[in-house]
C-alpha positions in Angstrom: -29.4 108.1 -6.4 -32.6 109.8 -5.8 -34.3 106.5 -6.2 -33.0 105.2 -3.2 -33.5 108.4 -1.4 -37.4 107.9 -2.1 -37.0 104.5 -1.0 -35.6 105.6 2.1 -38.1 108.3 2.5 -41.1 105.9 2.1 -39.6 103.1 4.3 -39.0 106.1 7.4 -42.8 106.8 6.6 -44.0 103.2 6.8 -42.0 102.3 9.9 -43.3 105.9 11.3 -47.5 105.0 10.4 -46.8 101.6 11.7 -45.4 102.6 15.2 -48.5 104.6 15.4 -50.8 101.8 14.9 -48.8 99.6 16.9 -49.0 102.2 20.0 -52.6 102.9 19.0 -53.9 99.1 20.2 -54.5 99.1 23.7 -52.4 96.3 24.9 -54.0 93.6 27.7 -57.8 93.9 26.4 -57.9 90.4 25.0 -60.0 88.4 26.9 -60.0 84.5 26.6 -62.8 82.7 24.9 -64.6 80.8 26.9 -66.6 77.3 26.5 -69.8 78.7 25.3 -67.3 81.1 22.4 -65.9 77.8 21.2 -68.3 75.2 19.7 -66.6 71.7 19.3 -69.1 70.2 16.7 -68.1 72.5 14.2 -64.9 73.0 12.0 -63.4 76.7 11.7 -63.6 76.0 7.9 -67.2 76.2 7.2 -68.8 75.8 10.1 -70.1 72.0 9.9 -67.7 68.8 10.8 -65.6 66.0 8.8 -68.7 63.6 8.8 -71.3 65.7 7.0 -69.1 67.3 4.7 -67.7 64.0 3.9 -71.3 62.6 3.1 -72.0 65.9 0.8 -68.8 64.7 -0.9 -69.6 61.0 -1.3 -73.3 62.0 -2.9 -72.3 64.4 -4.7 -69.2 62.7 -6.7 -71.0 59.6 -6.8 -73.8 61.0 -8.2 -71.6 62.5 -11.3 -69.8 59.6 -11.8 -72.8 57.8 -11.9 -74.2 59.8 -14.5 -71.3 60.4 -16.5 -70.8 56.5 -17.3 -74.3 56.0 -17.8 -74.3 58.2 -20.6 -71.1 57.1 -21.5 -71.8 53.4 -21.4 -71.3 53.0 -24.9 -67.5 53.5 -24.8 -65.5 50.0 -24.4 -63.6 51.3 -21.6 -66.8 52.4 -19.3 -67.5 49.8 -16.9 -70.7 49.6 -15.1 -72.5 52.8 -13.9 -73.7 51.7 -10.4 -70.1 50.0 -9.9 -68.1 53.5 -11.0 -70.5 55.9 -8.9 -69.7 53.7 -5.7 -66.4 53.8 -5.9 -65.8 57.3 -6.7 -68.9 57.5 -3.8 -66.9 55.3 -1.4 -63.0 57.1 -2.1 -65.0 61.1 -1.9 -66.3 59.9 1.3 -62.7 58.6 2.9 -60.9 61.2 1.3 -63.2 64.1 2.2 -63.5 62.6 5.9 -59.5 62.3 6.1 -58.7 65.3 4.9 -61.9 67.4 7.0 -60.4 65.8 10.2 -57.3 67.2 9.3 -57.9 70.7 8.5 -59.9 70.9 11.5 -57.5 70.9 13.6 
């Protein structure tokens, strides 16, 4: 039974520190961004748009798929290297741009 009493105890204490906090924050000092706060080029998640981190994207897997099959050429199943890097080039590039426009918003 004491368990629960401690439970109690700590809850009464948490409630208690967070009232203070709470009452601590003055309230109405939030002032509204205004047009020069807010930049519309770039994305709240890293701070450049859809289009250039879609390009990163495309170069980059491209580039490693490029270079994987051209090592790998060997293997029966490996197609051509310049055909496999712009395809996976071409799908990082749509998905990254998709999916960047998305989380933008």
């Amino acid at each position: 039974m004491s368990q629960n009493d401690d439970i109690e105890k700590l809850l009464r204490d948490v409630d208690a520190n967070l009232g203070k906090a709470s009452a601590s924050k003055p309230t109405g000092s939030v002032s509204p961004r205004t047009r020069s706060d807010v930049s519309s080029n770039s994305s709240p998640m890293g701070g450049i748009g859809a289009l250039p981190k879609a390009v990163i994207a495309a170069v980059v897997c491209g580039g490693v798929v490029f270079t994987a099959t051209l090592f790998l050429q060997w293997l029966p199943l490996v197609d051509n290297p310049v055909s496999s890097g712009l395809g996976a080039a071409v799908g990082a590039f749509f998905t990254a741009l998709v999916l960047g426009r998305r989380s933008g918003k």
